[in-house]
Structures are given as structure tokens and as C-alpha cells.
C-alpha positions, 0 to 999 in steps of 0.5 A: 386235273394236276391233282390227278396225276399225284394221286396216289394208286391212279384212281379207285380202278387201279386200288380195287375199289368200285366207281359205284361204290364212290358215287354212292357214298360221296353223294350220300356224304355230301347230301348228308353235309348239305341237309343240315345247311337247310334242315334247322330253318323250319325248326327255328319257332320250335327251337325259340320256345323249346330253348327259350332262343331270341332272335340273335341266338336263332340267327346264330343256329343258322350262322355258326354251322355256314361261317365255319363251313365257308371259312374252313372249306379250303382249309379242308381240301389242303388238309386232304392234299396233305395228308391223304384226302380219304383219310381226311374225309373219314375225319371229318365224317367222324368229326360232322356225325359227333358233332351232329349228336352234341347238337341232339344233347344241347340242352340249351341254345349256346349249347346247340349253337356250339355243336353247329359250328363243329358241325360246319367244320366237319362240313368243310372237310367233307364237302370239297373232299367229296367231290375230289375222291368222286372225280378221282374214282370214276374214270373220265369217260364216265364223270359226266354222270357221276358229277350229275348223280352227285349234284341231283343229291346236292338239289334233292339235300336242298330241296328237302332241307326244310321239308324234311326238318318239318316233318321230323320237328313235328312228328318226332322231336326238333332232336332227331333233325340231328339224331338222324344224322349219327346212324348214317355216319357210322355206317359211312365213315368205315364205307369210305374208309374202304370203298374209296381210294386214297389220294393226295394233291401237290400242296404240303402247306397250311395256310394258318393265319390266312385261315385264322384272319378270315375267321376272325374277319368274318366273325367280326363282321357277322357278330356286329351286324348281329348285335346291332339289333341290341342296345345302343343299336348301329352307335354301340361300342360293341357293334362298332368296334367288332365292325371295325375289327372284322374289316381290318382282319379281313383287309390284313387276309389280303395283305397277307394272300398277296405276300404268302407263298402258299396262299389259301386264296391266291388274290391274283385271281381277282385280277380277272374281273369275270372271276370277281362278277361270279364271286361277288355275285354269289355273295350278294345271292347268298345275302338276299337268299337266306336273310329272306329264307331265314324270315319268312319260315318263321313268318309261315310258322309263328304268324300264320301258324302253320305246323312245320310240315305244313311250312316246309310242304309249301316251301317245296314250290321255292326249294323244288322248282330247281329240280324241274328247272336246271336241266332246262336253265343247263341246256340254254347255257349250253345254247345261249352262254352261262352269263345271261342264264345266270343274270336272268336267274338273280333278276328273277329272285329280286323280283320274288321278294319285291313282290311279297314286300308288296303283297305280304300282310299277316293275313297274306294267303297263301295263293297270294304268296305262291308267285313268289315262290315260283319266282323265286325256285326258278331263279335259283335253278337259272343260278346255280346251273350254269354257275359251275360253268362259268366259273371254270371258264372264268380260271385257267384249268391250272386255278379250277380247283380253288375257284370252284372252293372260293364260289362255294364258300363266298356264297356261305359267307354271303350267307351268313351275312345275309341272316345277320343283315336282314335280321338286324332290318327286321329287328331295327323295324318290328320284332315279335310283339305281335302279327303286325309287328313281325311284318314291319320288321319283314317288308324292309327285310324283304326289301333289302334282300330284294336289293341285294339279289338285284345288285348281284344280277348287276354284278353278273353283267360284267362276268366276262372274261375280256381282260386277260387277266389270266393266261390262255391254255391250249383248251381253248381261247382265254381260257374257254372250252375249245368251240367256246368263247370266254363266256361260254358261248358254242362258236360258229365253228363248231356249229 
């Protein structure tokens, strides 16, 4: 990739440093980053009563660390290109490790929720300059399996999320699910400093208000769903008011990457409509995901009263399943084309939730519940492990590199999304009064996160790259690998 090329030193070899040690310490990084994505769920009844926390804060714990990763993210990369990516990456374990230890001290949830938006911050520095050193350090002969090492630690972070802070919560305390974190950033911020090489990309520029609109859009947008659960509801100054503010920042962010010269998300590139499909289709994933992630931890916990290792146990059929399934979701990819596996895989989400807003009362066993789980693990591996893919197939190789940053963090910002939305239906329709009252509020959730999942498979049908929107290279036809067509199909020619 052109980042390649201006890096400065030609890469870990020819600094010195050692491939392994990169894969190592990246990895670990970016296992860290992603932990914390998914650690807080299952400490989230635990932290209510602990601090005292109403459902809007507990949506905020979980927010304000997937609104600052997704809306900095980019911003990350270009401070890497700018000023030295190892630089900026020991920065930013530095800034996640300290933030980390603020969030151990809060003393209170708006302490708590301040530290977790630091924290974001820190990993969105960390997240997207991982995996350019990584790719810098190893040669090209031997990148295939350092990306694979990479991302098994990125599904093990996702698997053991909520295991993991189940565990911690109930044998030690809900402070060590971020304690545990500041060991490990001390012993890799110098690791980095010294075992990876340091390189620069071609861009010399900020986009601030580009940075600056989006937060202030997807703000807006979040803390108004957030707040329609309040008084005065959906008709609340407030609530319409912070609606109609984040719209309008986020409609003057596209006004503005259209007129920027150095545009943080070039919208050009939504003039491809596969790129668009894969965008939007991950935003509604992440709505549906982790609005119903977010509900049915606490449903575990605080209506059928299990311990938190007992919850984040039973999560391993959902989160885990991935880590059986995606080689196999790869390999039919590989054979079928990206688009259907993918497609499959979201069809198979909505059906998950349907069917626990059919079955779920707050009696529900857990036998009961387990089809779901099952459903809902293996399509997130038919999800995510074509969706690199896809999206570089999707982009000339020119435009890979912020493609990939802009799937990421579109999937944060659906997110983020997600728990506001999802918990403002449930909050609009029950509430934490009682067992019954918690499973009113959570079947419409359901529901409207089944809704969401379903849409996105729509959305995926048209992730096909037939417009000609960007230009053909000579890799391939439109943009594909050579022997693929734009949708990432093996050609007869090839067979």
C-alpha cells in the first residue's frame, strides 16, 4: 500500500526490530482495546447498584467509550501519518492505560462515564495504528499470518468480553475490569516504543471541523434518543432539540467533506453503492447487536438472577460461536462470494432475536433461550468474516485504508446508536419495577433490534460493486482481486 512506500526505515526488518515482536505487542494492544468494548456488559447490574446508576447512565458506561472510539478513529490514523504512527501509538497506550485507572477510582457513574470516553479516545489511536505497524513490520510473505494471529485476538477480546468481566465483577471487584488493564499498559507502551519501527503515511493534515461535526452530530443524535426515555418523552424540548442539532451537524460534516481538501471521509466514495450497502449494513448491525446485548446481560443478571460468571458463561454460546464458525464463514466466501455469506449471516441474527421476543418471559430457561444464542454466535461469524473482504473489494486500493477505518467505526456508531435506541423502547414500554415489567420493556426491544438486523441483510443485497462509481486498477476488473469478479466471486478462469 502507498502508506508502504513513505514509511520511514522500509519496515521492522530493515529498522532492527523483530516481526514477532510486532505481531505480539500489536495484537496484545488491540486485544486489550477491544476487551473493554465488551468487558462493562456483564458488570452493568453490578455497577447500578454499586453507584447507584439509572438506566440512562448504564447506556452511557457503554456509549461514551464506542462514541469517542468511532468518531476519533480516523482522526487517530492521521495523527499516526502525521506525526510518526509508533509515536502516536505509544500515545495513545498511555492515554487508554491512564484513563483505564481513572475509571478503577471513579467514585461515582459520571466519574466512571468520563474515564470511558478518555478511553475510547485512547482506543482509537490504538485500534487503527495497530494494524498499520503490524502490516508495516512483517514482510508481504508472511502478512497472511500475522493478520490471522491479529484477528483471532480481536475474536478471542470479543469472545471473552463478557466472560471475563463476569468473572472479575464477581470474584474480585467491578474495579479490576479496569485495574487490570494499567499492568499491561506499562509493560507495552515501552515494548512498543522499542520493538516496533516507526513510520509515517503521506497525509500532513487534520481534519478538525470534519472531527469536530461528527462528534457534535453523533452526540446530538445519541444523547436525544438517550434522553427520550425522560420526562416529556419524544415531544421534550430537550429531546428534540438535541435531535434536530446532531442532524444538522452531521448534514453540515457532509457539506463540509465534499468542499475539504483533505477530507477525513472522502464522500465520494458513497458514490459506490457496494461501499454504501457495506456501510449502512454495518451500522444497522451494530443498532440491532448491541442495543439487544446490552438488554439481555442485565436480563440474565437482574431478572433470572445469575451471578455474573454464571451470565458471561452462557454468553460464550453467542460470543464464542465465532471462533468455531469464521474459518468455515471464510472458506465459503472464498467459494461463494462475500455478499451472501454475509447476507446469510445478518438473516440469521434477526432471526435470533425474533425468536426470544417469541419465547422470552421472565421465567424463560435457559434451554429455552440457548437457539438464539446459537443463532445469533453463528451469524456474527458469517458477519464479520467476509466483511473485510468485501469491503476492499468494495474501493480501489488507492482508497482501502480509509475504507476499512470508515466500516469500523460506522459499526461503533451503530452501536452506540443501538444502546440508545433499543433502551429508550424498552424504558418507553417497561422499566425495572418488577421481572414482568423489565420483559415488557425487552420484547419490543427485541423486536426493534430484530428490525434493524433484518434491514441490514436488505441493505446487503445491494453490496455489489456494478456502478462504476470508482475506477478499475490493474489488480483486477472493478476493482477486485485478479481471478475475482467485484463481488468477490473466484472466476471460471481461474478454476
Amino acid at each position: 500500500m502507498s502508506t508502504d512506500k513513505l514509511a520511514v526505515g522500509g519496515g521492522a526488518a530493515a529498522a532492527g526490530k523483530s516481526p514477532g515482536a510486532a505481531i505480539v505487542i500489536t495484537g496484545l494492544i488491540a486485544f486489550m482495546a477491544g476487551l473493554d468494548n465488551l468487558v462493562v456488559i456483564t458488570a452493568l447490574p453490578t455497577l447500578r447498584q454499586k453507584l447507584g446508576g439509572s438506566l440512562e447512565q448504564l447506556e452511557w458506561t457503554v456509549n461514551a467509550y464506542t462514541l469517542t472510539f468511532a468518531v476519533l478513529m480516523m482522526s487517530g490514523a492521521a495523527l499516526g501519518d502525521r506525526f510518526g504512527r509508533r509515536r502516536v501509538f505509544v500515545a495513545g497506550i498511555l492515554l487508554f492505560t491512564a484513563a483505564s485507572a481513572a475509571a478503577a477510582l471513579a467514585p461515582g457513574i459520571g466519574e466512571l462515564i468520563a474515564a470511558r470516553a478518555v478511553q475510547g479516545a485512547g482506543a482509537a489511536i490504538i485500534m487503527p495504528l495497530s494494524l498499520t505497524l503490524l502490516t508495516h513490520a512483517v514482510p508481504a510473505e508472511k502478512r497472511g499470518a500475522a493478520l490471522g494471529v491479529y484477528g483471532a485476538l480481536n475474536g478471542l477480546a470479543i469472545a471473552g468480553g463478557p466472560l471475563l468481566g463476569g468473572l472479575v465483577v464477581q470474584h474480585m471487584s467491578w474495579q479490576w475490569i479496569f485495574w487490570i488493564n494499567v499492568p499491561v499498559g506499562l509493560l507495552l507502551a515501552p515494548a512498543a516504543w522499542r520493538g516496533l519501527a516507526e513510520s509515517r503515511g503521506p497525509s500532513a493534515r487534520l481534519d478538525l471541523p470534519g472531527t469536530l461535526l461528527i462528534s457534535l452530530g453523533m452526540l446530538g443524535l445519541v444523547f436525544g434518543l438517550i434522553r427520550a426515555d425522560g420526562p416529556g418523552g419524544w415531544g421534550s424540548t430537550q429531546v428534540v432539540g438535541s435531535l434536530v442539532a446532531g442532524v444538522g451537524a452531521a448534514v453540515l460534516f457532509v457539506r463540509w467533506e465534499r468542499r475539504s481538501s483533505a477530507p477525513m471521509l472522502p464522500m465520494g466514495m458513497f458514490g459506490n453503492r457496494a461501499f454504501s450497502a457495506v456501510n449502512a449494513g454495518g451500522l444497522l448491525m451494530g443498532v440491532g447487536m448491541y442495543g439487544v446485548v446490552f438488554l439481555i446481560t442485565q436480563f440474565m443478571q437482574t431478572i433470572q438472577h445469575m451471578s455474573p460468571t454464571e451470565a458471561g458463561v452462557r454468553m460464550l454460546a453467542w460470543t464464542a460461536m465465532p471462533l468455531l464458525v469464521a474459518p468455515v464463514a471464510g472458506i465459503m466466501s472464498d467459494r461463494i462470494g462475500g455478499r451472501p455469506v454475509v447476507t446469510f449471516g445478518l438473516a440469521l441474527m434477526a432471526a435470533a432475536f425474533a425468536y426470544w421476543a417469541l419465547v422470552m418471559t421472565p421465567d424463560t430457561s435457559y434451554a429455552e433461550q440457548l437457539p438464539g444464542y446459537l443463532l445469533g454466535g453463528v451469524g456474527i461469524a458469517c458477519f464479520y468474516a467476509p466483511l473485510l473482504n468485501l469491503t476492499m473489494s468494495s474501493v480501489d486500493v488507492s482508497e482501502q485504508g480509509i475504507a476499512s477505518g470508515a466500516t469500523t467505526a460506522t459499526q461503533e456508531l451503530g452501536a452506540a446508536l443501538g444502546v440508545a435506541a433499543l433502551g429508550s423502547v424498552f424504558a418507553h414500554n417497561g422499566g425495572y419495577a418488577s421481572r414482568q415489567d423489565f420483559v415488557d420493556g425487552l420484547v419490543p426491544a427485541l423486536w426493534a433490534g430484530s428490525a434493524a438486523v433484518a434491514l441490514a441483510a436488505v441493505v446487503m443485497l445491494f453490496a455489489r460493486r456494478t456502478d462504476g462509481a470508482a475506477k478499475p486498477h490493474a489488480d483486477g476488473p472493478d476493482g477486485a482481486e485478479p481471478g475475482r469478479d467485484p463481488d468477490n466471486h473466484p472466476q471460471s478462469a481461474t478454476l
